[in-house]
C-alpha positions as CSV (number, residue, x, y, z in Angstrom):
1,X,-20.0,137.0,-201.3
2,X,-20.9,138.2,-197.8
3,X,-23.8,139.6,-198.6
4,X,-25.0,135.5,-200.2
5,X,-23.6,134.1,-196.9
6,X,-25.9,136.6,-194.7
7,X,-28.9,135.4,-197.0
8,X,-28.2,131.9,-196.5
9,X,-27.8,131.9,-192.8
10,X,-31.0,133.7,-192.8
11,X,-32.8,131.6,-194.8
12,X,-31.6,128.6,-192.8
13,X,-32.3,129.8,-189.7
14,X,-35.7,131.6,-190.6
15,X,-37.0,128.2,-192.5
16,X,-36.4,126.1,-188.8
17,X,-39.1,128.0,-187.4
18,X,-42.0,126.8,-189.9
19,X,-41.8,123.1,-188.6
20,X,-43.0,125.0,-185.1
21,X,-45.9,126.7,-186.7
22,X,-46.9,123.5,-188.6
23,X,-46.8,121.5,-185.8
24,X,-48.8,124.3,-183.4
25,X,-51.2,124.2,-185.8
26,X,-51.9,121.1,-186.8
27,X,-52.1,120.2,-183.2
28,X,-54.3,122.8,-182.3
29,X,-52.4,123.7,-179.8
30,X,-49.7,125.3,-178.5
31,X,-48.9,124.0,-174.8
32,X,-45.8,122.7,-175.6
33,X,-44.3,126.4,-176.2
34,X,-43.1,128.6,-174.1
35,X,-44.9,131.8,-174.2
36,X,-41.9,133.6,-172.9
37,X,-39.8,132.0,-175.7
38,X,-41.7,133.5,-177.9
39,X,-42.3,136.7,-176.3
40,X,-38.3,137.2,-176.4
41,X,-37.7,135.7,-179.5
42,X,-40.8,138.3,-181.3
43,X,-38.6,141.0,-179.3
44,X,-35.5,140.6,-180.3
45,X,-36.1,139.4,-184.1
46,X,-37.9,142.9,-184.3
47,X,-34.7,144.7,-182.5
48,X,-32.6,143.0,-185.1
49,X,-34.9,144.3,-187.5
50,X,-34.8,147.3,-186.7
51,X,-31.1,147.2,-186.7
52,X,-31.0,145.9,-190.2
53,X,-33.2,148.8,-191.6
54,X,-31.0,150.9,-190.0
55,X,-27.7,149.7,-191.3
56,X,-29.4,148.7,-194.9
57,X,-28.3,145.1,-194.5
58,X,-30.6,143.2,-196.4
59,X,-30.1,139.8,-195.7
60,X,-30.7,140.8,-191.5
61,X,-33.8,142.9,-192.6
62,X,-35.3,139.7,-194.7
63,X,-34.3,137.3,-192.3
64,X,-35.5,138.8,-189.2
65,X,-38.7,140.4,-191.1
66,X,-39.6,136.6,-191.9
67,X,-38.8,135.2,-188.5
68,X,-40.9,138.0,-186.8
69,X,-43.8,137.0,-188.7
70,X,-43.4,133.5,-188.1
71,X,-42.6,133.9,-184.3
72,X,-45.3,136.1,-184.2
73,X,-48.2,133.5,-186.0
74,X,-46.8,131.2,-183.2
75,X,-47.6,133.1,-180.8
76,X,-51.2,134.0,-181.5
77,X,-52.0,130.3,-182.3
78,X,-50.9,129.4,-178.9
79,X,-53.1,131.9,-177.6
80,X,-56.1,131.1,-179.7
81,X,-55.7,127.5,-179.2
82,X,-55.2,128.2,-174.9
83,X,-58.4,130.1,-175.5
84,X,-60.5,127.9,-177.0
85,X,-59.3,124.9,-174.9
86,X,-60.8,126.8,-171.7
């Protein structure tokens, strides 16, 4: 049962970044996000990674392996867009 309740807080709280990275996108543009947000948010959803391999807990490992990606798409579509704005 612990295990479920580990999957569903990391679904929950992995899903809440997608709205970001639909809205970055769609916008083409990324202005509104901190670049440091994301730069410690990629940091320490790899860290807890990390720390999920390491202790075989699944639900942290999927969670954070999911968020990463997401945190990171974020993060190089707010460059891309800065980029191409200039």
């Amino acid at each position: 049962m612990t295990e479920y309740l580990g999957f569903i807080a990391g679904f929950i709280t992995t899903v809440s970044f997608i709205p970001q990275v639909l809205r970055v996108y769609r916008n083409k543009s990324g202005r509104d996000v901190s670049l440091w947000m994301v730069v410690l948010l990629s940091a320490g959803t790899f860290l807890w990674l990390i720390y999920g391999v390491l202790t075989h807990a699944a639900p942290i490992v999927a969670a954070n392996a999911v968020t990463f990606s997401l945190v990171v798409v974020i993060c190089v579509l707010k460059l891309y867009y800065a980029a191409g704005a200039k």
